[in-house]
N, C-alpha and C positions, 0 to 999 in steps of 0.2 A: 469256514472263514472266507475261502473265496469268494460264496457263490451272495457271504455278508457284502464282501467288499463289492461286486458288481450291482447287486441292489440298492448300492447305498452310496455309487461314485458322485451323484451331484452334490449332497451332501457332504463329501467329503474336498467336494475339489470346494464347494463354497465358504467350508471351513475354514480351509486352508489361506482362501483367499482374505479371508474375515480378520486372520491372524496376521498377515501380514502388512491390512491396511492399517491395523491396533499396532503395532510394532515401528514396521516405518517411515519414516515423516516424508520419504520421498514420495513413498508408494501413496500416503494419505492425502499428499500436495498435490498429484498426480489426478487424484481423483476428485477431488476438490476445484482443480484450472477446467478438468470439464464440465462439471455443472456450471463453475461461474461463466464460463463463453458462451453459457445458453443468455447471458444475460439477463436472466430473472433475480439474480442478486443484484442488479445494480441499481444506484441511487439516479435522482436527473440533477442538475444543477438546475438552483431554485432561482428566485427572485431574492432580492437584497433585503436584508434584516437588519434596519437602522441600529447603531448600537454597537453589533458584535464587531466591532474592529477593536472598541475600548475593552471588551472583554477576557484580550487575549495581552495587552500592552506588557511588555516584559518581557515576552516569551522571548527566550534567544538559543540556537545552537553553536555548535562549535564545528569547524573540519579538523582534520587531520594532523595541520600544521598551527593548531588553536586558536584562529584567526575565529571570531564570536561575529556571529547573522542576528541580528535583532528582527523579528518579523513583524514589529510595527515600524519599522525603515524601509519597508519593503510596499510601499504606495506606489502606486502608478509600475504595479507588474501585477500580473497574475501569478500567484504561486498555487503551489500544488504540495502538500506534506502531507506525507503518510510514515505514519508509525511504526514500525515493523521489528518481529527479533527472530537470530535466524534459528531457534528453535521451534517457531511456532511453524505449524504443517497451514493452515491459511496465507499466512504472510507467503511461503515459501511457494503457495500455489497461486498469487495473484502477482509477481513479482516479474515474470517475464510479462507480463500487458504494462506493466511502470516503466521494465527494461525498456521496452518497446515507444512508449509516451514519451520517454526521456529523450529518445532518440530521434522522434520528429520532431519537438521541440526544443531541445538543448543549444538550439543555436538563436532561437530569437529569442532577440533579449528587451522584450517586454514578459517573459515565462521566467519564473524562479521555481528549482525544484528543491526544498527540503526533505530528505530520506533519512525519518530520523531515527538510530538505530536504539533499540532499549535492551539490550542483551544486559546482563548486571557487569562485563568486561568487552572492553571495545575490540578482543581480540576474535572473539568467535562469529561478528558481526564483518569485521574485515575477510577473514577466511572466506565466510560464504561467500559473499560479493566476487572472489579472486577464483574461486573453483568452480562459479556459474560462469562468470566471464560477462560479470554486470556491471558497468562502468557510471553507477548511478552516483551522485556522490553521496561519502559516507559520513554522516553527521550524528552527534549526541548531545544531549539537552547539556547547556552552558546555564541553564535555570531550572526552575522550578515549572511546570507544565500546567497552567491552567486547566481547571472540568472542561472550559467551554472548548476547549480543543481535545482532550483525550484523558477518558474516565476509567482508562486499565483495561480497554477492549481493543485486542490486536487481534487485525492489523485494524490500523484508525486512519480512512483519507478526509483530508480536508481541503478546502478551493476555498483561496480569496481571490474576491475580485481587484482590480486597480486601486480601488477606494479603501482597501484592507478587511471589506465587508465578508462574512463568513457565507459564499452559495453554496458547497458541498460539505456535507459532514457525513462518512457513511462508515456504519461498524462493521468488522465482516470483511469477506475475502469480496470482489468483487474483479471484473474483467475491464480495464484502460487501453483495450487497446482496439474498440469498438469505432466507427467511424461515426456513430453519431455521437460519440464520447465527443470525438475529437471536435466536431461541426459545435458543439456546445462551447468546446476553451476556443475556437475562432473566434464565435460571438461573442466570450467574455473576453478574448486580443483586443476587436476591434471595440467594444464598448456598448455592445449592440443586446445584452442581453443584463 
């Protein structure tokens, strides 16, 4: 048995490892936030798509104290919404690059961030938020959710431009906290892209 077990340790320690990334969501998030900072998951912000602002017309969330965001009232900002539930091991691993977005942005207010949470109870959405120590704010659909914005694939970011036009749409965990992320929402601040 021993001389099993020394034959057969890489194998075992990889097993081990294999089990724990199938079990849990931290360990799988974990592994997840470092491929995506190679940034080979990420999307570019595109050029404008006539149209997709009427696409989404209705959408609206809610905050905390049920105060409802309509995102076609939201012209003339750049918003940023992403889908997220804190069960899911992607959402959970691209969430500190949003943390992080939110927090060079958060104060200019031509930038709207929607984080809208899809847990089936808004309680296990709050929790996570409070035991990361993510101060994003936490929001749940006050409507019905258009395809053209999110077709059941979490995590889901999307970028409107000023005009309500749809330049980001990416399925998938993805890295926000890339400096040519950011050189992309300046050009969409200033109007330049």
């Amino acid at each position: 048995m021993k001389n099993w077990v020394k034959s057969n340790v890489s194998t075992i320690i990889l097993t081990v490892l294999f089990v724990v990334l199938l079990v849990n969501k931290d360990a799988k998030a974990w592994l997840m936030r470092q491929v995506a900072s190679t940034g080979i998951l990420n999307s570019k912000i595109s050029e404008s798509k006539q149209g997709t602002a009427l696409s989404y017309a209705g959408f609206a969330v809610k905050d905390e104290e049920g105060k409802s965001i309509d995102a076609s009232d939201l012209k003339n900002k750049v918003v940023f919404i992403n889908f997220w539930a804190s069960w899911c091991p992607p959402c959970r691993a691209e969430f500190p690059s949003v943390q992080k977005l939110y927090d060079k942005y958060k104060n200019n207010p031509d930038m709207i961030f929607l984080t809208v949470n899809l847990d089936d109870t808004a309680a296990p959405g709050k929790n996570y938020l409070k035991d990361k120590g993510f101060t994003v704010p936490f929001l749940v659909p006050a409507s019905s959710i258009p395809n053209t914005l999110y077709d059941g694939t979490l995590p889901t970011t999307v970028m409107l431009d000023k005009k309500g036009e749809i330049r980001l749409h990416h399925k998938g965990v993805a890295d926000y906290s890339k400096d040519s992320f950011y050189a992309q929402i300046d050009e969409l601040l200033k109007g330049k892209l």
